[in-house]
C-alpha positions as CSV (number, residue, x, y, z in Angstrom):
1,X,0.0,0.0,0.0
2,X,1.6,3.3,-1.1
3,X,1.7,6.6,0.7
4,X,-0.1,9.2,-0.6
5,X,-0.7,12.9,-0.4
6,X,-2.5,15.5,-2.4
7,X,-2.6,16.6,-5.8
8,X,-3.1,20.8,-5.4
9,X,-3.8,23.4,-2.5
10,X,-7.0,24.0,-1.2
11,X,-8.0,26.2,1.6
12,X,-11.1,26.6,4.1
13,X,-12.2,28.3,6.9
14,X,-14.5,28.7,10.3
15,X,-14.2,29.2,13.6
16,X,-13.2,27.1,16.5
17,X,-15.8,25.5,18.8
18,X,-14.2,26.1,21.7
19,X,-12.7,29.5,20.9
20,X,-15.4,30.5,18.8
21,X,-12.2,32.2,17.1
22,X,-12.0,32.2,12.8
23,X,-9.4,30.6,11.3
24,X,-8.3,30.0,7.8
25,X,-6.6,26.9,7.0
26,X,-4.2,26.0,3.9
27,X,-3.5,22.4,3.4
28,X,-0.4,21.7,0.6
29,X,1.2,18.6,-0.9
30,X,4.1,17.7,1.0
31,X,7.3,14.8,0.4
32,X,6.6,11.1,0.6
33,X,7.7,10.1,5.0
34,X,7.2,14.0,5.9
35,X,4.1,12.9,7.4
36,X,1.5,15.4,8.6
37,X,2.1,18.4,10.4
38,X,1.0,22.1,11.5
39,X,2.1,25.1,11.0
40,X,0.6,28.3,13.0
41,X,1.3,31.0,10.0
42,X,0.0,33.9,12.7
43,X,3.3,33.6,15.1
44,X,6.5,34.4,14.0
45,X,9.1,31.8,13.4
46,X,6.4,28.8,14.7
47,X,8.1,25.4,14.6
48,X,5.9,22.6,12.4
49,X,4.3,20.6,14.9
50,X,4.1,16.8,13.5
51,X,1.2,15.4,14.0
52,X,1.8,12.6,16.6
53,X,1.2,11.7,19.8
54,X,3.7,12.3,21.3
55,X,2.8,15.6,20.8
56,X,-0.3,15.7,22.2
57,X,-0.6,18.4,25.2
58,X,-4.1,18.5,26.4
59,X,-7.1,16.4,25.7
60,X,-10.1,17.7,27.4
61,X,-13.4,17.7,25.2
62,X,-10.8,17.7,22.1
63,X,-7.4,16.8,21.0
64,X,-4.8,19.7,21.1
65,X,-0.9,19.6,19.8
66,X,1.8,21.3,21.2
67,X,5.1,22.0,21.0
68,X,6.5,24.8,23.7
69,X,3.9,27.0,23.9
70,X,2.6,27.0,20.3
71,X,-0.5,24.4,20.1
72,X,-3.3,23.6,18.0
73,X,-6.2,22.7,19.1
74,X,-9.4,20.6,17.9
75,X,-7.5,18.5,15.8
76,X,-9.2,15.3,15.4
77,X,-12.4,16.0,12.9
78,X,-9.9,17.3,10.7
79,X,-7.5,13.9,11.5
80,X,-9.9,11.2,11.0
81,X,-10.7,12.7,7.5
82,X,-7.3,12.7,6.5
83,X,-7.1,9.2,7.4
84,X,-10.1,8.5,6.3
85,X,-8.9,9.4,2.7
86,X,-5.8,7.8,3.1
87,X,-3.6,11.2,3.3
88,X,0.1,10.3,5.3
89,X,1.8,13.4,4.0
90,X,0.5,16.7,4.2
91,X,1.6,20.3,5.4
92,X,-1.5,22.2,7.4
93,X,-0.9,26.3,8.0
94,X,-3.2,27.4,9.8
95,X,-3.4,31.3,10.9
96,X,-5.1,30.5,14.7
97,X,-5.3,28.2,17.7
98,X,-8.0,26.3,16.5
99,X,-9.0,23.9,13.9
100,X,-12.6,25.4,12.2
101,X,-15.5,22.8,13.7
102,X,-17.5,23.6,10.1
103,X,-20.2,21.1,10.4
104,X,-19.4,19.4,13.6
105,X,-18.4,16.5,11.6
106,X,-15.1,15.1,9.3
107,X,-17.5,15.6,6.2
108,X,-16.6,18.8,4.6
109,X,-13.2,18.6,4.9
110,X,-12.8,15.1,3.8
111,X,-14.9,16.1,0.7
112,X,-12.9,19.3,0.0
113,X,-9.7,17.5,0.2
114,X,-11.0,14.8,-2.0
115,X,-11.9,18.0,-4.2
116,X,-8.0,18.8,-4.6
117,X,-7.3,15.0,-5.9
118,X,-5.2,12.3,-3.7
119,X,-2.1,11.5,-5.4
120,X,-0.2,8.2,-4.5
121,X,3.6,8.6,-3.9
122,X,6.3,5.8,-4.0
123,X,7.1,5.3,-0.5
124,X,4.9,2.1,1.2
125,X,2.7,3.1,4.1
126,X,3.6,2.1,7.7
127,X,1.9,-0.5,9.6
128,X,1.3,-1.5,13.4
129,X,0.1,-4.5,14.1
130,X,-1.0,-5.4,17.3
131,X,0.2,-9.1,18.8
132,X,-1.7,-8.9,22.5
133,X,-4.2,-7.3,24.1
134,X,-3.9,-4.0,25.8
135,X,-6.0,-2.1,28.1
136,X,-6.5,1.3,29.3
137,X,-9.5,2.2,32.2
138,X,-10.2,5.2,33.6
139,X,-11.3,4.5,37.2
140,X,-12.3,7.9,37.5
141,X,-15.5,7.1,35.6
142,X,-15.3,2.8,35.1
143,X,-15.0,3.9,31.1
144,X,-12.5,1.6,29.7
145,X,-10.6,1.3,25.8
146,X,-9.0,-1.8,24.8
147,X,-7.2,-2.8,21.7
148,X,-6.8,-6.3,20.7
149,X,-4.9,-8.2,17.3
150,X,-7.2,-8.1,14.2
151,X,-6.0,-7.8,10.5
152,X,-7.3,-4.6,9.9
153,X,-8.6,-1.8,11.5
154,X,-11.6,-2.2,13.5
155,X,-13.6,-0.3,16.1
156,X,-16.3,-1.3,18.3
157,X,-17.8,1.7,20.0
158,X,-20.3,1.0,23.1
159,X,-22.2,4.3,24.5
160,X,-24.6,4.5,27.4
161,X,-25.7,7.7,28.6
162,X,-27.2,7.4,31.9
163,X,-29.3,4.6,30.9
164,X,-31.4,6.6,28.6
165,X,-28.9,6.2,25.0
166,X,-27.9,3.2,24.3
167,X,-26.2,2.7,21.0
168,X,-23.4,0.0,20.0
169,X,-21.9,0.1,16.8
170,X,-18.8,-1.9,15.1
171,X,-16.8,-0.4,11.6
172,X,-14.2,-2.2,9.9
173,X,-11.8,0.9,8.9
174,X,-12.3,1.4,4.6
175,X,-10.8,4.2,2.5
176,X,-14.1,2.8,0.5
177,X,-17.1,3.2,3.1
178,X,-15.6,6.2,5.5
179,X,-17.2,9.0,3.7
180,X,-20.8,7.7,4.0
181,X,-20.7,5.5,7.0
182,X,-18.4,8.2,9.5
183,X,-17.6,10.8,8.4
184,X,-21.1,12.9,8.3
185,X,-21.7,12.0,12.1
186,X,-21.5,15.2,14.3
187,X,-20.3,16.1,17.3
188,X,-22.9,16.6,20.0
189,X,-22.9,16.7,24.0
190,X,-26.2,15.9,26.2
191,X,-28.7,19.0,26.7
192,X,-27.4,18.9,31.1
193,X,-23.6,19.2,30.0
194,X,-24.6,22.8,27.9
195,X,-23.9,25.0,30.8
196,X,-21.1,23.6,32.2
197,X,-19.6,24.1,28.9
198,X,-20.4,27.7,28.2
199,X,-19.6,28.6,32.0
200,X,-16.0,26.9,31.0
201,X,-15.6,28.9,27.9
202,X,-15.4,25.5,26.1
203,X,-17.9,25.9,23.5
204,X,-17.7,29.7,22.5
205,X,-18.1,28.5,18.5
206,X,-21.1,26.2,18.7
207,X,-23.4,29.0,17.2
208,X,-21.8,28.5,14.0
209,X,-21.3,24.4,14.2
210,X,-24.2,22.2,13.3
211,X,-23.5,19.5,16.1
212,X,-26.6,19.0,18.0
213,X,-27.2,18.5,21.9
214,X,-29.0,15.8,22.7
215,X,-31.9,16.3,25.5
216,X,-31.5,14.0,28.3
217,X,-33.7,16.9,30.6
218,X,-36.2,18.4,28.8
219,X,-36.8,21.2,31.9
220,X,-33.6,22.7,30.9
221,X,-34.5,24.0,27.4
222,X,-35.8,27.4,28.8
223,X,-33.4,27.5,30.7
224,X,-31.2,27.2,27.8
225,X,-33.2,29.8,25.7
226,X,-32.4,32.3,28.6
227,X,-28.9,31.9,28.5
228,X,-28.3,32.2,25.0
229,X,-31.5,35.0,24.6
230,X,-32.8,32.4,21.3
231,X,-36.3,30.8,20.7
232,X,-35.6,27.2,20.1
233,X,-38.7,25.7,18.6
234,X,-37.2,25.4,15.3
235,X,-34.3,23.6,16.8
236,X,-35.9,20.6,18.2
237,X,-36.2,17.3,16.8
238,X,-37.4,14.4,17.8
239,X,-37.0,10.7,15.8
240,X,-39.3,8.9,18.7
241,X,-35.8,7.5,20.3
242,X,-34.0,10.8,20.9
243,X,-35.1,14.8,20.7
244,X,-32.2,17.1,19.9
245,X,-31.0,20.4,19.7
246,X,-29.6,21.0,16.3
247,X,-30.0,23.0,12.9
248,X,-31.0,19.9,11.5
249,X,-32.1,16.0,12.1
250,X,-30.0,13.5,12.8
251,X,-28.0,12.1,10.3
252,X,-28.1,8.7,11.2
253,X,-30.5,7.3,13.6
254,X,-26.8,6.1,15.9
255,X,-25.2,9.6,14.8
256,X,-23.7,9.5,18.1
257,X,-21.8,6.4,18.5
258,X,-20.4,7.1,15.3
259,X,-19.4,9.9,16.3
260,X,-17.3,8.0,18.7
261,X,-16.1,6.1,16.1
262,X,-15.1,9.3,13.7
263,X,-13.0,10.4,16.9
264,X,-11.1,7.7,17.6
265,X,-10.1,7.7,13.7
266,X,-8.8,10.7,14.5
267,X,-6.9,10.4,17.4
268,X,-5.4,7.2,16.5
269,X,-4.1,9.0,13.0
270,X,-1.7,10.4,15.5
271,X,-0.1,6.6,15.3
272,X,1.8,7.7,12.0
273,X,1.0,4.7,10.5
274,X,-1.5,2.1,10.3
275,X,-3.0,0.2,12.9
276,X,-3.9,-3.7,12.5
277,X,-5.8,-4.6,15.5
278,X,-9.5,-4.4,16.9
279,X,-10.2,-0.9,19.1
280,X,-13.2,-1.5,21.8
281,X,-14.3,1.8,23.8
282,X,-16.8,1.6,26.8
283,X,-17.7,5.5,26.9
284,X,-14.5,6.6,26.4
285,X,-13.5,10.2,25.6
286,X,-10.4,11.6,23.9
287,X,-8.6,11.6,27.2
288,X,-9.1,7.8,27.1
289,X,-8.2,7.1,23.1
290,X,-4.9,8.7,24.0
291,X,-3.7,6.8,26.9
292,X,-3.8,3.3,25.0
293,X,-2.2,5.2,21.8
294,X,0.7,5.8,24.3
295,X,0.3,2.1,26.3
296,X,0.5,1.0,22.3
297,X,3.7,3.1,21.2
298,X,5.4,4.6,24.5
């Protein structure tokens, strides 16, 4: 399997979710091996930061790179599509902190890559495969990640919210199948976690992201209209299984756990190569995703 890259420049841009700051983004062919990094084009003299683990620096409610005190954040959308399109090498300026959310989901910028033409270089891709199981848990919150040997890529994602979401969902990793099976799933959060965000400062974008918030406590929607001085009506949606909070319906009717799924894509493109084994997640988070990739490489 060779390595590939992309054929021309293309550009985008949006604002962070959790910044809610704009940001243009360049992407540009780069060398067969260079891999995949960042550069932050709005600070002077800013080292590339590869993409790798090993360069991750924080993880909470997203995936952020670092190196010293230059870091960009919300990384993982833009990762899994990447990966999803089979992209190893690739240079990504970017003029602020964070990585536009656009959609919520991988889609647009898988497509708009695939717009610029993936060109296949000479160099053979990397692979990982795994020969025993290994096990990460969180004991903070009994959510567990475990990644076992398998020929290919797979991922089993298992959510349960609070007893009320239930959703389960396997994907055997396909260059052929990402781009309608993953990567249109949003992001999304549950309807009680809302204010906890915005009093954090966490979510400062989401009025220009079409991720949706699922509504595990309906008494908090007027609450929620207060806040953010907005009628909501036209927001809600309801498929008899869950009622959301979004510009639009679901995409899929287990839009969430795939979501899951697009996000550990993402983080686990911070391998470097490809991974041959079978990923299981038990409401796991990107705090979680991370620890195996570093019980897997470290």
């Amino acid at each position: 399997m060779k390595q590939n890259t992309i054929q021309t420049e293309v550009f985008i841009s949006g604002k962070g979710i959790h910044s809610g700051k704009a940001a243009s983004v360049k992407f540009l062919p780069a060398e067969p091996n260079c891999g995949i990094h960042f550069i932050r084009t709005d600070l002077k003299d800013s080292p590339p930061i590869p993409a790798l683990w090993d360069n991750i620096c924080d993880t909470e409610r997203a995936t952020t790179l670092g190196i010293g005190e230059v870091k960009v954040r919300t990384v993982e959308h833009l990762l899994s599509a990447i990966f999803g399109l089979g992209i190893i090498n690739l240079t990504i300026e970017i003029n602020n902190e964070e990585v536009p959310i656009l959609d919520g989901s991988s889609k647009m910028y898988y497509e708009l890559l695939a717009s610029s033409g993936v060109r296949e270089q000479s160099e053979e891709v990397k692979f990982h495969s795994i020969e025993k199981e290994i096990v990460f848990r969180n004991q903070k919150n009994s959510s567990f990640i475990r990644i076992t040997p398998a020929n290919e890529l797979h991922i089993t994602y298992h959510l349960n919210y609070a007893e009320k979401f239930k959703q389960n969902f396997t994907y055997q990793f396909s260059r052929h199948t990402y781009h309608d099976q993953i990567a249109p799933a949003r992001t999304f959060t549950l309807l009680s976690e809302l204010e906890y965000l915005l009093d954090k400062g966490l979510i400062s974008g989401i009025s220009d992201a079409a991720g949706f918030a699922v509504v595990d406590d309906f008494s908090m929607i007027n609450e929620l209209e207060k806040k953010i001085d907005m009628n909501l009506d036209s927001f809600i949606h309801s498929d008899g299984k869950a009622t959301i909070i979004s510009n639009e319906k679901l995409r899929f009717a287990d839009e969430m756990v795939r979501h899951k799924i697009l996000d550990i894509i993402g983080d686990f493109a911070l391998s470097g190569c490809y991974v041959r084994g079978h990923v299981e997640a038990f409401g796991t988070g990107h705090s979680e995703n991370i620890e195996l990739l570093r019980s897997v490489f470290g």
